[in-house]
C-alpha positions as CSV (number, residue, x, y, z in Angstrom):
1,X,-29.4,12.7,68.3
2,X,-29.4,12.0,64.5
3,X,-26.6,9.6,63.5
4,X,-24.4,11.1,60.5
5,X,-22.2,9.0,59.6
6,X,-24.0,7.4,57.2
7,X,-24.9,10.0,55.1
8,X,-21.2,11.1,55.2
9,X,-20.5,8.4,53.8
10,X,-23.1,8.5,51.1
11,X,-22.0,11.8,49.9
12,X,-18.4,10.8,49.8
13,X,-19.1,8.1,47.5
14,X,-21.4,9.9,45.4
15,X,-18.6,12.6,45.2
16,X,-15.9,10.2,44.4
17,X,-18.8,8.5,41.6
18,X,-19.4,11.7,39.8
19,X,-15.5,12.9,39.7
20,X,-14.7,9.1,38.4
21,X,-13.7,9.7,34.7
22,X,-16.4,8.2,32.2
23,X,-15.3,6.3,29.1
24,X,-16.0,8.4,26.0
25,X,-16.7,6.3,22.7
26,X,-13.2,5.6,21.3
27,X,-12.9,7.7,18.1
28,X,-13.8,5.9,15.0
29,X,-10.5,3.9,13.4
30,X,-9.5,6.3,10.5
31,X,-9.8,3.9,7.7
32,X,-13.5,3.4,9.0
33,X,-13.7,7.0,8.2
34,X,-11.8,7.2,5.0
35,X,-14.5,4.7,3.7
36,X,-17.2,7.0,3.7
37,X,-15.9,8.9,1.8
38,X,-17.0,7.3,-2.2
39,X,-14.6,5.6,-4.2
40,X,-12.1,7.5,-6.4
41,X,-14.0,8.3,-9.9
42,X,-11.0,8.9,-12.5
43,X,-13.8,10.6,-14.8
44,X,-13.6,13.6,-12.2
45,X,-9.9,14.2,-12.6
46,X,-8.5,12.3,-15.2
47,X,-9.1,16.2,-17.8
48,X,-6.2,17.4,-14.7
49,X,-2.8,18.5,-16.5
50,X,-1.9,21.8,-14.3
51,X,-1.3,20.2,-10.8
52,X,-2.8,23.6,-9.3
53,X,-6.3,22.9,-9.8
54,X,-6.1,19.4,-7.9
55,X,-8.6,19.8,-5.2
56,X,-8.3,16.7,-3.3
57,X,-5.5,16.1,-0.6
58,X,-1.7,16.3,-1.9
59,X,1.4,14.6,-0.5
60,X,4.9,15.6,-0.7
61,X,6.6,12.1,0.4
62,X,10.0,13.5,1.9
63,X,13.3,12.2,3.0
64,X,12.0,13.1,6.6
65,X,8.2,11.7,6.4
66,X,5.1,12.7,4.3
67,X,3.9,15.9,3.5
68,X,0.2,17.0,3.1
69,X,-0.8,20.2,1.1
70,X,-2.1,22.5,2.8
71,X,-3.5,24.3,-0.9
72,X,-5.3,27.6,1.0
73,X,-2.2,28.7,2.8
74,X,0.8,27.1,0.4
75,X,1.8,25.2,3.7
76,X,3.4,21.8,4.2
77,X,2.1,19.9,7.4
78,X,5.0,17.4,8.0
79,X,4.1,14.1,9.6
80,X,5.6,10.4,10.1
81,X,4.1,8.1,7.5
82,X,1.7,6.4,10.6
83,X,0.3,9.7,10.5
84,X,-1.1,10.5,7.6
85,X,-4.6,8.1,7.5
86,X,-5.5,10.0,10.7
87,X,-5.0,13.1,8.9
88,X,-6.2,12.6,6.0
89,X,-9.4,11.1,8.2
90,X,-9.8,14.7,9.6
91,X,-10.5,16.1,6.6
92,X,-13.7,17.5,5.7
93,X,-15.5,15.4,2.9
94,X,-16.3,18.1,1.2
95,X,-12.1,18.4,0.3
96,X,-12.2,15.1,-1.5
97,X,-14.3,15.9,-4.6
98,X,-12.8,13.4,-7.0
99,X,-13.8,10.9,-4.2
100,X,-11.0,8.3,-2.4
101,X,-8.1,9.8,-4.0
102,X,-5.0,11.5,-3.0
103,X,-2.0,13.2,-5.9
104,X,1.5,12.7,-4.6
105,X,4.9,13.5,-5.5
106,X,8.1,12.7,-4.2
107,X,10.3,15.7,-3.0
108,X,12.5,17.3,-5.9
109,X,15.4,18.7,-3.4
110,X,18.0,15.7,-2.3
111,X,20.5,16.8,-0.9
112,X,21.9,13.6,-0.8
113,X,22.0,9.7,-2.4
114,X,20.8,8.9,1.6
115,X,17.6,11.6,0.8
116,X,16.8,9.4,-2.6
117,X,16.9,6.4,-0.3
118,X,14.8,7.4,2.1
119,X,12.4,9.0,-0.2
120,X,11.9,6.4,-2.0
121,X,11.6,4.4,1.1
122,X,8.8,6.4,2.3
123,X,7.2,6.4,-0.9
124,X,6.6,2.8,-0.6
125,X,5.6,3.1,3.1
126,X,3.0,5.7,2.1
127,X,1.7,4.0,-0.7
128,X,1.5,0.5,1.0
129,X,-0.8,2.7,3.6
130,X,-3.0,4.5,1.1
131,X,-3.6,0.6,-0.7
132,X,-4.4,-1.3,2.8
133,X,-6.9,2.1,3.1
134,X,-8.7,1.6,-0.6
135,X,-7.1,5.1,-1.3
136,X,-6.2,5.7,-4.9
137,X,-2.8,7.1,-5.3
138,X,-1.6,9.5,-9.0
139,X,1.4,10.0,-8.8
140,X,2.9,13.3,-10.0
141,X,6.1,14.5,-11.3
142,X,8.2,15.6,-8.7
143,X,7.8,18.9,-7.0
């Protein structure tokens, strides 16, 4: 009579080994990311008066967070300013043709001195990100 407990148990602990979940790499750190991507070169967009022909990202910094352009459907993705690097890290590179460099505004509608605060609040949260990043900020008349 052949003994089975053994291979029982080797089964169950292959089993259990293969349904164990496996570390995946950790996903690159955004600003590791954003580096790649070459310096801003003012030569490229510095000719730029008609805020419509920007091509690289655009932020709308808001009373309620930060705003990133979506240009091809005229759409405003909303985020907390912690956000935005990751974001702006899942862009393609080929939307950042004037190199490391993003146009921002601050929102034009306040409905209240408390929106100018915070506005102008996240405007220096936002641009103290985009600096620790090496991202190049031109800042735009309001919107």
């Amino acid at each position: 009579m052949i003994r089975l407990r053994p291979l029982w148990l080797l089964v169950l602990v292959s089993v259990l080994a293969g349904c164990t979940k496996r570390q995946d790499p950790q996903a690159p750190d955004p600003q590791t990311v954003l580096q790649a991507i070459p310096a801003a070169d003012s030569a490229k967009y510095a000719h730029i008066r008609d805020m419509k022909n920007w091509r690289n990202p655009y932020l709308i910094v808001r009373a309620d967070g930060v705003a990133l352009l979506d240009v091809a459907d005229s759409a405003e993705i909303v985020m907390k300013p912690e956000e935005l690097l990751p974001a702006l890290a899942k862009l393609p590179v080929s939307d950042w043709p004037y190199g490391r460099v993003v146009a921002a505004a601050e929102a034009g509608i306040r409905r209240s001195e408390q929106d100018s605060v915070a506005i102008r609040r996240n405007r220096g949260i936002v641009g103290g990100i985009l600096q620790s990043a090496h991202i190049a900020v031109e800042w735009v008349p309001s919107v």
